[in-house]
C-alpha positions, 0 to 999 in steps of 0.5 A: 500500500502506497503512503497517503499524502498529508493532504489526503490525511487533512482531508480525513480528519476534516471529515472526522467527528470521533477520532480516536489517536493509539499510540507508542513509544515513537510518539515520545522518541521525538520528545528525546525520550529513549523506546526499548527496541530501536538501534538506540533504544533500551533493549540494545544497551548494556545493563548488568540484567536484561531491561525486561528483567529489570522491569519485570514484577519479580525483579522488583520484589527480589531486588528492589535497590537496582530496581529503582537505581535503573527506573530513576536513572533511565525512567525518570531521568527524563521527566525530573531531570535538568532537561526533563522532555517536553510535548513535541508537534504530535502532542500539541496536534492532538491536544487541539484536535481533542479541543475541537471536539473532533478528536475523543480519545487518546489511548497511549502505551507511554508512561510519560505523561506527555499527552496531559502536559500538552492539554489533552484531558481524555487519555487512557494509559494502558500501561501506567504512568510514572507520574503516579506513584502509591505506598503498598502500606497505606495507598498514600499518592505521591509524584514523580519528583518525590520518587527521583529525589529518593535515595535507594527503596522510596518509602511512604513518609507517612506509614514507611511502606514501600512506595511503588510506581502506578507503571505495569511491569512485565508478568503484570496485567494491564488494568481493566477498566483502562482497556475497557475503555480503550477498546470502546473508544476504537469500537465507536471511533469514525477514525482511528489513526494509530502512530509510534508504535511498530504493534508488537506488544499484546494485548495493547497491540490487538486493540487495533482488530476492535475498529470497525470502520474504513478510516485506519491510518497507521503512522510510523517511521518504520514498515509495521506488520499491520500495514496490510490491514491498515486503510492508509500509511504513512512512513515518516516522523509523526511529529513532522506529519503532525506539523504539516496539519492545519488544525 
C-alpha cells in the first residue's frame, strides 16, 4: 500500500467527528525520550540484567535497590531531570484536535505523561504512568519528583511502606477498566489513526482488530506488520506529519 499524502490525511480528519489517536513509544522518541527496541533504544544497551528483567514484577520484589537505581536513572531521568522532555508537534496536534471536539480519545502505551502536559484531558494509559506513584502500606499518592529525589527503596513518609510506581511491569496485567475503555473508544471511533508504535506488544497491540470502520491510518517511521490491514500509511516522523496539519 502506497503512503497517503498529508493532504489526503487533512482531508480525513476534516471529515472526522470521533477520532480516536493509539499510540507508542515513537510518539515520545521525538520528545528525546529513549523506546526499548530501536538501534538506540533500551533493549540494545548494556545493563548488568536484561531491561525486561529489570522491569519485570519479580525483579522488583527480589531486588528492589537496582530496581529503582535503573527506573530513576533511565525512567525518570527524563521527566525530573535538568532537561526533563517536553510535548513535541504530535502532542500539541492532538491536544487541539481533542479541543475541537473532533478528536475523543487518546489511548497511549507511554508512561510519560506527555499527552496531559500538552492539554489533552481524555487519555487512557494502558500501561501506567510514572507520574503516579502509591505506598503498598497505606495507598498514600505521591509524584514523580518525590520518587527521583529518593535515595535507594522510596518509602511512604507517612506509614514507611514501600512506595511503588502506578507503571505495569512485565508478568503484570494491564488494568481493566483502562482497556475497557480503550477498546470502546476504537469500537465507536469514525477514525482511528494509530502512530509510534511498530504493534508488537499484546494485548495493547490487538486493540487495533476492535475498529470497525474504513478510516485506519497507521503512522510510523518504520514498515509495521499491520500495514496490510491498515486503510492508509504513512512512513515518516509523526511529529513532522503532525506539523504539516492545519488544525
Amino acid at each position: 500500500m502506497a503512503d497517503m499524502t498529508i493532504q489526503e490525511l487533512q482531508d480525513l480528519i476534516d471529515g472526522s467527528n470521533n477520532i480516536v489517536f493509539f499510540g507508542g513509544a515513537g510518539v515520545s522518541t521525538e520528545s528525546g525520550i529513549k523506546d526499548f527496541r530501536s538501534v538506540d533504544g533500551l533493549y540494545h544497551m548494556k545493563f548488568k540484567y536484561p531491561p525486561e528483567t529489570m522491569l519485570s514484577h519479580t525483579f522488583y520484589v527480589t531486588h528492589k535497590e537496582e530496581f529503582y537505581e535503573f527506573y530513576r536513572d533511565k525512567l525518570l531521568e527524563c521527566t525530573c531531570g535538568e532537561n526533563p522532555a517536553k510535548p513535541n508537534a504530535a502532542h500539541i496536534a492532538l491536544a487541539k484536535l481533542e479541543e475541537k471536539g473532533k478528536l475523543k480519545a487518546v489511548i497511549t502505551q507511554n508512561i510519560d505523561g506527555l499527552h496531559q502536559a500538552a492539554g489533552s484531558k481524555t487519555v487512557y494509559e494502558l500501561h501506567g504512568s510514572v507520574l503516579r506513584n502509591y505506598c503498598e502500606k497505606c495507598g498514600k499518592f505521591f509524584d514523580a519528583k518525590y520518587m527521583y529525589e529518593q535515595n535507594g527503596v522510596p518509602y511512604c513518609d507517612a506509614c514507611h511502606g514501600d512506595v511503588k510506581p502506578d507503571v505495569v511491569l512485565y508478568e503484570e496485567g494491564l488494568d481493566n477498566t483502562t482497556m475497557n475503555n480503550a477498546v470502546k473508544a476504537i469500537r465507536d471511533a469514525d477514525m482511528l489513526i494509530i502512530g509510534g508504535t511498530s504493534l508488537v506488544v499484546y494485548p495493547a497491540a490487538g486493540l487495533i482488530d476492535y475498529y470497525r470502520g474504513k478510516k485506519l491510518v497507521l503512522i510510523n517511521r518504520d514498515a509495521t506488520a499491520r500495514d496490510g490491514v491498515a486503510d492508509y500509511t504513512i512512513h515518516g516522523s509523526i511529529g513532522e506529519i503532525f506539523s504539516q496539519l492545519e488544525i
